[in-house]
C-alpha positions in Angstrom: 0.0 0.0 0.0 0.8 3.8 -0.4 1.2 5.3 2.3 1.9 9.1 3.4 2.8 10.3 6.8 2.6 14.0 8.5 4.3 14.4 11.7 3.7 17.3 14.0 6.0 18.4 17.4 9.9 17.7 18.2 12.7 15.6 16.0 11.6 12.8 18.7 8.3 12.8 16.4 10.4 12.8 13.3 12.9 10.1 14.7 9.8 8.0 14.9 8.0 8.7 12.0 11.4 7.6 10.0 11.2 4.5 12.1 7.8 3.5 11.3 9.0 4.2 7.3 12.0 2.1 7.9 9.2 -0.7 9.6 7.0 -0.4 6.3 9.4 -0.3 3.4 10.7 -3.7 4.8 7.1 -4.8 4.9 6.7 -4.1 1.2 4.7 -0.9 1.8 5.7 2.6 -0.6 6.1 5.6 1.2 4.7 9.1 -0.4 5.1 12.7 0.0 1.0 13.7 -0.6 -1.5 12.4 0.9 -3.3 12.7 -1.8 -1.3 10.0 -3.4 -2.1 7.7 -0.9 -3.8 4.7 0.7 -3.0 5.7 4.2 -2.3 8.3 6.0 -0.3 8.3 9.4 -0.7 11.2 11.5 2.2 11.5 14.4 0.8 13.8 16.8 1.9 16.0 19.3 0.2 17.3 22.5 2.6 20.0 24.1 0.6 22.9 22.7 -3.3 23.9 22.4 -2.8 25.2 19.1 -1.4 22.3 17.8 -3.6 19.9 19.1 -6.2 22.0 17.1 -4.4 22.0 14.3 -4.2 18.0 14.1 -7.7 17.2 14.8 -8.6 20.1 11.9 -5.9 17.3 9.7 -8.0 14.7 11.2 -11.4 15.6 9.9 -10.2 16.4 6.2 -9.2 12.5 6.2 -12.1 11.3 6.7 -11.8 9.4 3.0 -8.8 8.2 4.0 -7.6 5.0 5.9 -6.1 7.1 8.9 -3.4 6.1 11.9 -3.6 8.2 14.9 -0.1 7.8 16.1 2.3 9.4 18.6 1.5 11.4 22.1 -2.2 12.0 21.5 -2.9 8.4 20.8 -1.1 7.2 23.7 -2.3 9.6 25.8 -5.9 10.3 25.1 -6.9 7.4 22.8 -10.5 8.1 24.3 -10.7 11.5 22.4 -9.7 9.5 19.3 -11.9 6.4 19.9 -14.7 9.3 20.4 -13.7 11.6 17.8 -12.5 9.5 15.0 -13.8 6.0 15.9 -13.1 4.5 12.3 -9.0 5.5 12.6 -6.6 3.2 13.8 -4.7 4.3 17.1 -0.5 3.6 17.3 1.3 4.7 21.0 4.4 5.9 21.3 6.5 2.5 21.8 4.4 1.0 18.9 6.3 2.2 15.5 7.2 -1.8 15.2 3.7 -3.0 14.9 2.8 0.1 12.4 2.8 -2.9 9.2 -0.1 -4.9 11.8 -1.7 -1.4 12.0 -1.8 -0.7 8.7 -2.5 -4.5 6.9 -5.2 -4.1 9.7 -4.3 -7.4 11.9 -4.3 -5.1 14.8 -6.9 -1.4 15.4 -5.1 0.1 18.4 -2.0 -0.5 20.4 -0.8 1.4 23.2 1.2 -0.3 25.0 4.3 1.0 26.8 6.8 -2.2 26.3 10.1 0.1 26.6 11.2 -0.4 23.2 14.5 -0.3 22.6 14.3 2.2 19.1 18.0 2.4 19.2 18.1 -0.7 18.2 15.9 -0.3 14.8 18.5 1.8 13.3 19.5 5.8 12.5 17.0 8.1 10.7 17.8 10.3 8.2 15.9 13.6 8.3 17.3 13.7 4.7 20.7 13.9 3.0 22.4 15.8 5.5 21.1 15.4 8.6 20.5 12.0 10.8 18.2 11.8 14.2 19.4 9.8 16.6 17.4 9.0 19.7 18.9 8.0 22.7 16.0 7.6 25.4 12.6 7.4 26.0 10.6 9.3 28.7 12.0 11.2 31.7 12.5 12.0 35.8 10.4 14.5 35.9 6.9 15.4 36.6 6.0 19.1 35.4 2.4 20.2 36.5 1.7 21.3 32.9 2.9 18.5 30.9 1.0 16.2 28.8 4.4 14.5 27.2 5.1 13.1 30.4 1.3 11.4 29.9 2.6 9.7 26.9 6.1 8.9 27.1 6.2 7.1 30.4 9.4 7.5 32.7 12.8 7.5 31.7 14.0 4.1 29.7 17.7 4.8 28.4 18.6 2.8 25.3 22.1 0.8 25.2 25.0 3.3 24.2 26.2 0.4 21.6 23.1 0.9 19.8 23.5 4.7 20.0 26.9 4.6 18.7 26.4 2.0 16.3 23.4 4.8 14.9 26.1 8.1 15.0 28.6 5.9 12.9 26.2 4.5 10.6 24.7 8.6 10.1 25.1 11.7 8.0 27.3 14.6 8.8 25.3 15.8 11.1 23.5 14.6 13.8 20.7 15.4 16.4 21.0 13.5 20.1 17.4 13.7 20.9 14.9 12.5 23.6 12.3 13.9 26.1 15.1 15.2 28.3 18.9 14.2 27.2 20.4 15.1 30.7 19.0 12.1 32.4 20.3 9.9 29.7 21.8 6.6 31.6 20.8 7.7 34.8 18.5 4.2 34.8 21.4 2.1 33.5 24.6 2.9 35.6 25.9 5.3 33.0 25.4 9.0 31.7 25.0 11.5 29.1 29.1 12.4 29.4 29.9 8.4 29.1 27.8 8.6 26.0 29.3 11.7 24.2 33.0 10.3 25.2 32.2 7.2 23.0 30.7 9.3 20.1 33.9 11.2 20.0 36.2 8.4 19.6 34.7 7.4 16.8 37.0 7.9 13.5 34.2 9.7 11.9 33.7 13.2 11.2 30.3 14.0 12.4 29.0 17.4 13.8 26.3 16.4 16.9 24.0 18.3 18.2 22.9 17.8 21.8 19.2 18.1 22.6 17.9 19.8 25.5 18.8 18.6 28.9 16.9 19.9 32.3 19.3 21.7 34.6 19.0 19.6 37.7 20.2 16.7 35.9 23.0 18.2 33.8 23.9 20.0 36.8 24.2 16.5 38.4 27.4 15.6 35.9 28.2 18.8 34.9 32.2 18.6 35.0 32.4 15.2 32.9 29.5 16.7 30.5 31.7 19.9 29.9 34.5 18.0 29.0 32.8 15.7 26.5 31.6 18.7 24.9 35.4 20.0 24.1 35.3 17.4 21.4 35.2 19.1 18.0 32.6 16.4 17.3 30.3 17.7 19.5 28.3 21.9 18.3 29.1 24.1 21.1 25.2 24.7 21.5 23.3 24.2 25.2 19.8 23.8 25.2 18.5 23.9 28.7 15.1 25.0 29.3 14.7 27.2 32.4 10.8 27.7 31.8 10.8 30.7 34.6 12.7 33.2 36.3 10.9 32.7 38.9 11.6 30.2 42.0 8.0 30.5 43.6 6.6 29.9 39.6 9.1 26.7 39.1 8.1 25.2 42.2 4.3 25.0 41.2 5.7 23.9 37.5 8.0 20.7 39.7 10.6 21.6 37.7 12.8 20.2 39.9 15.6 23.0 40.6 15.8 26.8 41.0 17.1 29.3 39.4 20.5 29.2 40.8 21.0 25.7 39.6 20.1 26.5 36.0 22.6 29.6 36.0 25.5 27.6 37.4 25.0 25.3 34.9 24.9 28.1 32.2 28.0 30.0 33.4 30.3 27.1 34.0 29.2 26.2 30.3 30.3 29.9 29.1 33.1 29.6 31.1 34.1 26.8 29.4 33.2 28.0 25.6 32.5 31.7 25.7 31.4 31.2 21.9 28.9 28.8 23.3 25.4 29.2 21.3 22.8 29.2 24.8 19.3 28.1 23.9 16.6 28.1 26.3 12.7 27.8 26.7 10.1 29.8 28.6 6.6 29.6 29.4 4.8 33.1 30.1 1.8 33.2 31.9 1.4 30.1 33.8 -1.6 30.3 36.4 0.7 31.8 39.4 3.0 33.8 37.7 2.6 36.9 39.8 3.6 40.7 37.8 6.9 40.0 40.1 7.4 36.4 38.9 7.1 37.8 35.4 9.8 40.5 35.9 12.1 37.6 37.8 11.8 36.0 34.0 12.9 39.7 32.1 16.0 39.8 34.3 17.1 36.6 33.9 16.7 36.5 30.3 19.0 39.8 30.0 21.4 38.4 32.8 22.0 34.7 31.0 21.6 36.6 27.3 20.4 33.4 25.2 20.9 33.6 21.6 17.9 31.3 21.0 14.8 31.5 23.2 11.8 29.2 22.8 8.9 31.5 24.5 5.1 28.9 24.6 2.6 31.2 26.0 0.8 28.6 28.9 -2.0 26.7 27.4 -3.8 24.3 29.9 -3.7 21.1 29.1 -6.1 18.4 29.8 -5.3 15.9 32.6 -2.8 18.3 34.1 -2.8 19.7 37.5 -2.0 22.9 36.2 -4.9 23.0 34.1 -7.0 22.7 37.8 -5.4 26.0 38.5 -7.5 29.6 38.3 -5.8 30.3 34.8 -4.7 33.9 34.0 -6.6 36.4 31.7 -5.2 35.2 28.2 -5.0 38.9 27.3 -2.1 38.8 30.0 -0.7 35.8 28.3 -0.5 37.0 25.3 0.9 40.5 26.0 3.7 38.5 28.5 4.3 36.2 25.4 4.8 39.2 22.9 6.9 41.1 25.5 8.8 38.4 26.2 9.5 38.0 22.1 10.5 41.8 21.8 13.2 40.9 24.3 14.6 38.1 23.1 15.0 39.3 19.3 16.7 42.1 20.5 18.9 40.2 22.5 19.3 37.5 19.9 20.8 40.3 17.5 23.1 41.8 19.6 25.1 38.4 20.4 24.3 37.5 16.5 26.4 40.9 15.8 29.2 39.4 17.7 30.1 37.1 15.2 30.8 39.3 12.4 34.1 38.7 11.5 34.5 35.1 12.2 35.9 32.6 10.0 35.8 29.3 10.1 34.3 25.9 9.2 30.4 25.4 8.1 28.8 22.7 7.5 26.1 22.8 4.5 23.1 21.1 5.7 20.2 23.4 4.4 18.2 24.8 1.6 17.4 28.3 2.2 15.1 30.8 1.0 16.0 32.8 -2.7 18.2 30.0 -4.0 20.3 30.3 -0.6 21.9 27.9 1.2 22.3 27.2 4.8 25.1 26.1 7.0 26.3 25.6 10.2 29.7 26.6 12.2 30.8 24.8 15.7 28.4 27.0 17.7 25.3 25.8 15.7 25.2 29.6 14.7 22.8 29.6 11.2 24.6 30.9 8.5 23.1 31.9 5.0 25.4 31.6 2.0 25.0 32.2 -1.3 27.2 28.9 -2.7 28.1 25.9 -1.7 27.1 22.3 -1.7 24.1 20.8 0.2 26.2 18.1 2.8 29.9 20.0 2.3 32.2 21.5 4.6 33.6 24.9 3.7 35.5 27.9 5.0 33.5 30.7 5.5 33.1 34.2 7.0 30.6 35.8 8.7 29.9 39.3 7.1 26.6 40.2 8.4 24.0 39.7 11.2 20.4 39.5 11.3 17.7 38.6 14.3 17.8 34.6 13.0 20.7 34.3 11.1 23.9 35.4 10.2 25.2 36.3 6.6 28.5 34.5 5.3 30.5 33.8 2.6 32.6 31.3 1.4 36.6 32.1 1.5 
């Protein structure tokens, strides 16, 4: 059969997706590009955001033609609104992308079972000639109050670092380390994040990785073995750790699971380390008891730690969260938090973008830009826009220009 996929949310939900592919061209299936083209259509959903949620189910109901599977975080964790909704689609959970061929030659309608796959073990995905997602764990520690990922993904299964290795050798020039939360990597199997990067780096490959986020708590737990694995020139100098809040009082009604002091620590020993270090962080403005003084806490941080890339979610309650019990804020207040929040950050981003004017060095060409342009990246995952070049090459190029989300270069 013919079969098309869309995949909403993180390069977790693209690492799966490629999996599922992988599972049905062995099966004898064709994958598409349209959905127009085909016979069925897999839908890997994501629950993080209200928006998006709304956005799938409007994807949903133009299917209706269509043999459909409901796959990802909102089939494994609210396969009642599906059953409900959409009672004629099939429903695949998160630890099912091996049974998608049973899905979809209909031996099985719904699994969503949490068996701790080992996905690791099913081989690297490549997001397309240039890049390759590896994924290195399944679920997390934590227990945010907001969180509907947690829901679906379960609690923190690592996956064997042979297998993870085995994935980084076997992939493109670059490669995304992904998972729920990539600080807590090992901490189930007597091992760690740092073991796992020392490994990657001995490889005789060259390979570009990209780190995904990590909570602070937990790389604050190996932090001196983590910044040392990262001195590798196999490994961006880019740190995304999401913060959420300024705001103690606010992060303790999230259970984030640290303060602020531990996240900064963690920051500044990272700069410290690798002043040219790209910081990326995410923030969530107007969560039910975020006070006017809470949100301030948030603006001074963010112009204290200075990150160049800043993930701002305005709060949307989710359903079967605690938060979502809380007396929610005025979403006129979100939204002007969220947009002021957004000013700050652009202007921020700019100013440390400006920095870099000047700098020469190695890119690595892993994009197709707008207006014929191509896209690279140097060792600080800094996005670079160049006007030549081939699509999976390094080159030697210099930065000659700086704008809010990208930086101009050319190649010497």
């Amino acid at each position: 059969m013919k079969v098309a996929f869309v995949t909403y949310g993180c390069s977790v939900n693209q690492a799966d997706s490629g999996l599922m592919q992988q599972q049905l061209k062995k099966s004898g299936h064709t994958i598409v590009l349209h959905e127009k083209d085909a016979d069925v259509v897999v839908v890997n959903t994501c629950v993080v955001k209200s928006p998006t949620e709304r956005k799938i189910v409007k994807k949903l109901e133009t299917l209706r033609n269509k043999q459909v599977v409901v796959a990802g975080c909102m089939a494994q964790s609210q396969p009642e609104f599906v059953r409900e909704h959409f009672p004629e689609y099939a429903i695949l959970g998160v630890e099912g992308v091996d049974a998608i061929s049973d899905i979809i030659d209909g031996n099985v309608k719904e699994n969503t079972q949490l068996k701790r796959l080992n996905k690791a073990g099913m081989g690297v995905v490549h997001k397309d000639s240039c890049i390759s997602i590896v994924e290195v764990n399944e679920g997390c520690l934590s227990n945010c109050s907001y969180c509907m990922t947690k829901k679906a993904r379960g609690n923190l299964y690592s996956y064997p670092i042979r297998d993870i290795v085995r994935n980084v050798k076997n992939a493109h020039g670059e490669v995304w380390l992904t998972s729920q939360d990539m600080g807590c990597y090992g901490f189930d199997s007597n091992t760690n994040l740092a073991n796992l990067l020392n490994q990657i780096n001995a490889l005789g490959k060259r390979v570009w990785v990209r780190v995904g986020m990590m909570s602070p708590q937990h790389a604050a737990r190996i932090q001196k073995p983590l910044i040392t694995s990262f001195a590798s020139d196999k490994v961006f100098k880019f740190l995304h750790i999401p913060v959420q809040s300024g705001s103690n009082a606010v992060l303790a009604h999230m259970r984030r699971g640290y303060e602020i002091n531990t996240f900064e620590r963690v920051v500044n020993a990272f700069k410290k380390a690798y002043p040219k270090l790209t910081l990326a962080t995410d923030i969530i403005a107007g969560y039910p008891t975020e006070t006017d003084r809470d949100f301030e806490k948030t603006r001074e941080l963010l112009t204290r730690v200075r990150p160049s890339v800043t993930n701002i979610s305005m709060y949307w309650e989710r359903p079967k969260t605690s938060a979502a019990m809380l007396k929610q804020l005025p979403n006129y207040i979100r939204k002007e938090r969220t947009r002021e929040l957004t000013k700050i950050c652009a202007e921020i981003t700019e100013e440390e973008h400006k920095k870099w004017i000047g700098w020469q060095g190695r890119v690595y060409i892993d994009e197709v830009g707008k207006h014929d342009s191509l896209v690279g990246r140097n060792f600080a995952y800094k996005p670079i826009v160049l006007k030549q070049g081939v699509l999976g090459s390094f080159v030697n190029a210099r930065v000659t220009d700086a704008k809010a989300h990208h930086l101009v270069g050319e190649i010497v």
